[in-house]
C-alpha positions in Angstrom: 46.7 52.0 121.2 48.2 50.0 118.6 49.4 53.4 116.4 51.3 54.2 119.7 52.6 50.8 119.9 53.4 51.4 116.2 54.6 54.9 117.1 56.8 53.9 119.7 58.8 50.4 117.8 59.5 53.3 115.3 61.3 55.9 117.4 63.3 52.8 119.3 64.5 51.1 116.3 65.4 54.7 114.9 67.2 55.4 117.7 69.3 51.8 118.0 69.9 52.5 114.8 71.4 56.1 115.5 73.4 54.8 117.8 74.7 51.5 115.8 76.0 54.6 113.3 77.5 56.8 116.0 79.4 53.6 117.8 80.7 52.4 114.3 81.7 56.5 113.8 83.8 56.3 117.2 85.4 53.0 116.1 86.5 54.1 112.6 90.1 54.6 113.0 90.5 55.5 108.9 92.4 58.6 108.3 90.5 60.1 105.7 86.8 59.8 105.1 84.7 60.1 101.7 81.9 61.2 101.6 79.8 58.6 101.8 81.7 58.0 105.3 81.0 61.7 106.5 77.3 60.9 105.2 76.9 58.0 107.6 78.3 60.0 110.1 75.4 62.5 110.0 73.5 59.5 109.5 71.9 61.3 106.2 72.3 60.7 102.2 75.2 61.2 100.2 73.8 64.0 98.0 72.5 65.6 101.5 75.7 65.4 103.2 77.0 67.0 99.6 74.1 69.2 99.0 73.6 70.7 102.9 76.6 69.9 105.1 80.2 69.5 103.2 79.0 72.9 101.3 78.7 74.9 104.6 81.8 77.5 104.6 82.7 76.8 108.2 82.2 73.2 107.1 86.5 71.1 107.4 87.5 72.1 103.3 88.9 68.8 102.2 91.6 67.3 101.7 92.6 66.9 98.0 95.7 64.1 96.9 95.6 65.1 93.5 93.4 66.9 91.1 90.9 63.7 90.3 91.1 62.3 93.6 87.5 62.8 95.3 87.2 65.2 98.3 88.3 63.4 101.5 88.0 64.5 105.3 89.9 64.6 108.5 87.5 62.5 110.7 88.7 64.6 113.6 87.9 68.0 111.8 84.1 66.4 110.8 83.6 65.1 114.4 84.9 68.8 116.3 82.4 70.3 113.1 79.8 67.9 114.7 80.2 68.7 118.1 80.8 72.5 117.1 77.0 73.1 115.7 75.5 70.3 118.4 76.7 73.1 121.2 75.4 76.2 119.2 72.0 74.6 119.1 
């Protein structure tokens, strides 16, 4: 009984916390996103969000100020990627 008490605190404060990241994501009114930003997005790791999503070829290509500038994002292009691969599922 008390694992499923356990269980069940678990799942709740995972999914406030999904939710705390996907209300701040609405509210972010930056124009360009690093990729931390994008990683907290998909609420996942930098080197994930490097390593398995931003590498994807139908994945937004990003937006490059100059040659040493890091890669930056659209938030609207991430968000319509989002919503894009939420709807194929």
């Amino acid at each position: 009984m008390q694992t499923a008490q356990a269980d069940l605190g678990t799942l709740l404060s995972d999914i406030v916390n999904r939710l705390d990241a996907l209300i701040l994501a609405q509210n972010d009114n930056s124009n360009l996103w690093n990729a931390e930003r994008c990683a907290r997005f998909f609420s996942c790791s930098i080197g994930h969000f490097k390593s398995r999503i931003a590498c994807k070829p139908d994945f937004p290509r990003p937006v490059k100020l100059n040659q040493t500038a890091h890669s930056l994002w659209i938030p609207a292009d991430v968000k319509d990627y989002a919503k894009r691969k939420q709807s194929i599922k």
